[in-house]
C-alpha positions in Angstrom: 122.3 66.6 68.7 121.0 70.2 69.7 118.1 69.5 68.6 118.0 66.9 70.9 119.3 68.9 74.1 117.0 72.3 73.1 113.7 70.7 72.6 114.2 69.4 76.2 115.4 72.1 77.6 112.7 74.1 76.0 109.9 72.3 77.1 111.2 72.3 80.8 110.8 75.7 80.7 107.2 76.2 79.1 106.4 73.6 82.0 108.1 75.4 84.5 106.5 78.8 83.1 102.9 77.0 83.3 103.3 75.5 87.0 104.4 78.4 88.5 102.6 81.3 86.3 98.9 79.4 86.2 99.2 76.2 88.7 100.8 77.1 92.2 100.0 79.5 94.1 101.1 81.0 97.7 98.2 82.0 99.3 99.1 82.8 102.8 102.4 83.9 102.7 102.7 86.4 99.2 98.4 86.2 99.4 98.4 88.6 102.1 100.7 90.6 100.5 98.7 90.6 97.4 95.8 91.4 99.3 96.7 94.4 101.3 98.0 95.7 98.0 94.6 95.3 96.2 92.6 96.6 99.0 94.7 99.9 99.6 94.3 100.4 95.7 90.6 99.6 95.4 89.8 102.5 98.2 92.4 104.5 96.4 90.5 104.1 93.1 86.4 104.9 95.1 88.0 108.3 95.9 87.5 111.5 93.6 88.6 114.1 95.7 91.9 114.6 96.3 93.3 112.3 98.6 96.4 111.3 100.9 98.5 108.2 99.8 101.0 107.0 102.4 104.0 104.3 100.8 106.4 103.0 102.5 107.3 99.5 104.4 105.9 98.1 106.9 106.2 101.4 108.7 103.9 102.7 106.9 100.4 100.8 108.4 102.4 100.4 111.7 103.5 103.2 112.4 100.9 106.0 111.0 97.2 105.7 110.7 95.1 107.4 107.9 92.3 106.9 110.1 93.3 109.8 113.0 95.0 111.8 110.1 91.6 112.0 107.7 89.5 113.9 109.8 92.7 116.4 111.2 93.2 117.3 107.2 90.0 117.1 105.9 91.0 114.8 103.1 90.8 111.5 102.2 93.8 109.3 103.7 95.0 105.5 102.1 97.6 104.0 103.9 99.4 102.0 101.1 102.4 100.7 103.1 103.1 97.0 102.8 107.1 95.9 103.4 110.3 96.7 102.7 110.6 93.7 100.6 107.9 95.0 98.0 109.8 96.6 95.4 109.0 100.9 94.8 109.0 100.8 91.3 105.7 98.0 91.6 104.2 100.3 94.1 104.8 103.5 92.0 103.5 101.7 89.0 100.4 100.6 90.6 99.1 103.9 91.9 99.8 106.4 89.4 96.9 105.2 87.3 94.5 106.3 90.4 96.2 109.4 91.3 95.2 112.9 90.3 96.6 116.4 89.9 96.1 117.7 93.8 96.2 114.4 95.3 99.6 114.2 98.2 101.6 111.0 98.2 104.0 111.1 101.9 106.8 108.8 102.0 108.5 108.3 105.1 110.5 105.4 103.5 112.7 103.0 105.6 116.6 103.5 104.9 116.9 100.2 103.2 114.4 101.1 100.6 116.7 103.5 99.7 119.7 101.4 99.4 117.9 98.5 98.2 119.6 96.9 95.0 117.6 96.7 91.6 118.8 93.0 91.6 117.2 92.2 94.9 114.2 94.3 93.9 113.5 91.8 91.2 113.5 88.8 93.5 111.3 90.5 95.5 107.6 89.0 97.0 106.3 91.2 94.4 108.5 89.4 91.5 106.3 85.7 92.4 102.9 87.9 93.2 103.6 90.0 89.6 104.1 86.5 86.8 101.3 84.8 88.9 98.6 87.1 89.5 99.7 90.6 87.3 101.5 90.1 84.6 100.1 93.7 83.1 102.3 95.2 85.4 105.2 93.3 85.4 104.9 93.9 81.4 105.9 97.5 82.2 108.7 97.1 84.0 111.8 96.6 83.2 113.4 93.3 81.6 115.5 93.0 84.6 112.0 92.5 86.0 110.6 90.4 83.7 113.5 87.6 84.4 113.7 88.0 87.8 109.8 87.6 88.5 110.1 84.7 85.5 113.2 82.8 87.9 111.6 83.5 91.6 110.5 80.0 92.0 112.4 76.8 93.0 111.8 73.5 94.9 110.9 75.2 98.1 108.4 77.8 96.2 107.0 74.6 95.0 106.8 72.9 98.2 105.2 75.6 99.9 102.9 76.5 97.7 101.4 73.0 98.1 101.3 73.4 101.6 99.7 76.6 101.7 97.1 75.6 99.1 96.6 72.1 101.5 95.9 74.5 104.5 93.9 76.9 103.3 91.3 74.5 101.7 91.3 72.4 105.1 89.8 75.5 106.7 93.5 76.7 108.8 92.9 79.7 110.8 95.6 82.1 110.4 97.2 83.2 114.0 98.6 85.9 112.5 95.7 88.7 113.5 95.5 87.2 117.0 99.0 87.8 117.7 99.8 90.9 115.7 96.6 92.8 114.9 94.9 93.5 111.6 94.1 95.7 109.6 91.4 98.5 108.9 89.1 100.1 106.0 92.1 103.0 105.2 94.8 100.0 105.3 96.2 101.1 109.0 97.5 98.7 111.0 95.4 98.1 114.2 95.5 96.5 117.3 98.9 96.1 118.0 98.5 97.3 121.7 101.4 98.1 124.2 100.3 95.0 126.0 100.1 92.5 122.7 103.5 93.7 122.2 104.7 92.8 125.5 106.0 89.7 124.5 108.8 91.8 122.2 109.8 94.0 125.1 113.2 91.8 125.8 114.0 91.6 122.6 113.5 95.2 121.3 115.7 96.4 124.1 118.8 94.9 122.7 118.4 95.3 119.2 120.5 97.4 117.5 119.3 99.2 114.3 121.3 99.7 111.2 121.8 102.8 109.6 123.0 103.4 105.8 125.3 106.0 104.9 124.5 109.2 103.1 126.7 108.1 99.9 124.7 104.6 99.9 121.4 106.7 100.0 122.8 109.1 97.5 123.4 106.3 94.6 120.9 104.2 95.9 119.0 102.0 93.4 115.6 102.7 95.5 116.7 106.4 95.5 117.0 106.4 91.7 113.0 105.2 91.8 111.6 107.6 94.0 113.4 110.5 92.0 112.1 109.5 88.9 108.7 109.1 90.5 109.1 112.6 91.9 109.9 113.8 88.3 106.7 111.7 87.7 104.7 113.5 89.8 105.4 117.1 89.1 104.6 117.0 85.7 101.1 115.2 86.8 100.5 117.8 89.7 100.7 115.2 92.2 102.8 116.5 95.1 105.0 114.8 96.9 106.3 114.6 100.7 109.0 112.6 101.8 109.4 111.9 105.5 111.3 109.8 108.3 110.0 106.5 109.4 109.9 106.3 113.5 113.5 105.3 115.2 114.4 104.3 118.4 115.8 107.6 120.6 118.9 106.2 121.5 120.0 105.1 118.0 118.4 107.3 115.4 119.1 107.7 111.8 122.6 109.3 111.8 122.5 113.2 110.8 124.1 113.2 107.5 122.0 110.1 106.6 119.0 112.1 107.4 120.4 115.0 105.2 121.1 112.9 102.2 117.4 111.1 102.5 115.8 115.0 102.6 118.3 116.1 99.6 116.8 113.3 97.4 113.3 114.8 97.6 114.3 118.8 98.2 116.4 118.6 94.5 113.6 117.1 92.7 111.7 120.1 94.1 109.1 118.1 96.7 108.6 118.7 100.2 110.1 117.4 103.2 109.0 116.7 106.7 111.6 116.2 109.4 109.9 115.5 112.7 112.7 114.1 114.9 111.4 110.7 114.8 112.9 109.7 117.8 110.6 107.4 120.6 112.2 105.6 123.5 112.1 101.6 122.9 109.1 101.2 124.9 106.6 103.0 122.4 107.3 100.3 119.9 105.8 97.1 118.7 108.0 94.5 117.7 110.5 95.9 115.5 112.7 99.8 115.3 110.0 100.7 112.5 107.0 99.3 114.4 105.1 101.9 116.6 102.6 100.5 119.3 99.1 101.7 118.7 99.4 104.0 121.0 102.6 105.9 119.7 101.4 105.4 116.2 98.4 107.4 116.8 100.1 110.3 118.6 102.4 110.3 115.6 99.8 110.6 113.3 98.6 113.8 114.7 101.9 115.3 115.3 102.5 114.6 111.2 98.7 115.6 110.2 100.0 118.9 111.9 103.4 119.3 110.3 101.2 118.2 106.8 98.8 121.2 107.0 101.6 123.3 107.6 103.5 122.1 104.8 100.9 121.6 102.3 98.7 125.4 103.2 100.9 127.5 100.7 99.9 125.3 97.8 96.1 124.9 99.3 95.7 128.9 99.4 97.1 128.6 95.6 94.4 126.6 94.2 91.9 128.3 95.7 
């Protein structure tokens, strides 16, 4: 008898493991995902000299550009920001192989990523991109991981993947650049105009951002990741700078909440840049962590200042 219910029970599995691990595939949704990642990693690894990695969420490409920063520093800029959604410790472990005693890493990390649960970490759009496409990594998380990237798929994963696959070999044109912008050689996000983003105006003037607390930051799964990657760094020579994401002026990130976020990196001895981060509603793109192009670019050289300030003590020292 339990031979009879395991053998079926196992084999469901192995064919469920096979589908979703070597069949299906989501190539629009988690493929651009999957793609930005590879890109900002394969100009991270064509770059010897030290260089300037950016992660964070979506924030990141929207809201700073490696491309004004690059020539203000004089060094080598990746932006390596994807979403919120994509899971630190997948990030972390897929750039420390490429970087290098004096290269920078600057996180101006959203709240949530802070806060963000280890469970829903490993559910993540990084959980179905890792068992189909990069199981090397995955193999050095966690076991947490392992399951969670294992049990990501359902009926709709399936469904969607088929419909995905269906489009993209009949030739669909994604609307997605047209109506949001794209993206350029040092992963920046570009082309998301004051104008294209006219269409949000309405809708950004009555959101209402939340904020976390500074206890939730404080024992915050995500926090617990970007300490130990901290810890990671310094023994590497890799310094690190944390940072603010842009908020809207008239509901910024509460003060204690922004002195619990700089604690997490001022304990683990890295640097921290506080630039206000406040912009009025109409110098944003479609969401309170989106910058239009044009704010995003006078934010970048507002930071590339703040970063040669903060980073000159430890330039003059390796001279």
């Amino acid at each position: 008898m339990a031979r009879r219910i395991l053998l079926p029970c196992l084999m469901s599995l192995a064919i469920y493991g096979l589908v979703f691990g070597l069949v299906l595939d989501r190539p629009l949704s988690l493929g651009m995902f999957r793609q930005q990642i590879d890109a900002r990693l394969a100009r991270g690894a064509g770059i010897e000299a030290p260089k300037l990695i950016i992660i964070a969420g979506s924030n990141g490409p929207y809201s700073h550009r490696c491309e004004t920063m690059e020539p203000l520093l004089g060094i080598a800029c990746v932006n390596a920001g994807v979403a919120v959604g994509i899971g630190l410790d997948y990030l972390f472990a897929r750039w420390k192989p490429l970087l290098r005693p004096g290269d920078i890493v600057y996180l101006p990390l959203e709240e949530a990523q802070y806060t963000r649960t280890y469970a829903a970490t490993s559910l993540g759009p990084d959980a179905a991109i890792m068992f189909r496409h990069d199981r090397t990594t995955l193999a050095g998380l966690s076991p947490e991981r392992w399951l969670g990237a294992a049990f990501s798929f359902g009926p709709r994963a399936a469904l969607m993947s088929l419909i995905e696959t269906a489009l993209v070999r009949s030739g669909f044109a994604d609307p997605r650049e047209a109506a949001l912008g794209s993206t350029n050689a040092w992963g920046d996000h570009v082309g998301h105009t004051a104008a294209l983003g006219q269409v949000n105006a309405a809708r950004l003037a009555t959101m209402m951002p939340y904020h976390d607390t500074a206890a939730l930051i404080a024992s915050g799964d995500g926090t617990a990741m970007v300490r130990d990657f901290i810890v990671w760094a310094a023994r590497d020579g890799v310094r690190v700078v944390g940072g603010l994401p842009a908020g809207f002026a008239d509901s910024p990130i509460p003060d204690l909440t922004r002195a619990a976020i700089r604690t997490v990196f001022i304990q683990e001895g890295a640097r921290f840049i506080d630039l206000g981060d406040r912009y009025p509603r109409s110098a944003f793109f479609d969401t309170p962590d989106h910058l239009n192009e044009a704010a995003q670019i006078a934010h970048s050289r507002v930071l590339a200042a703040a970063l040669a300030v903060t980073l000159a003590p430890a330039r003059a020292a390796s001279r």
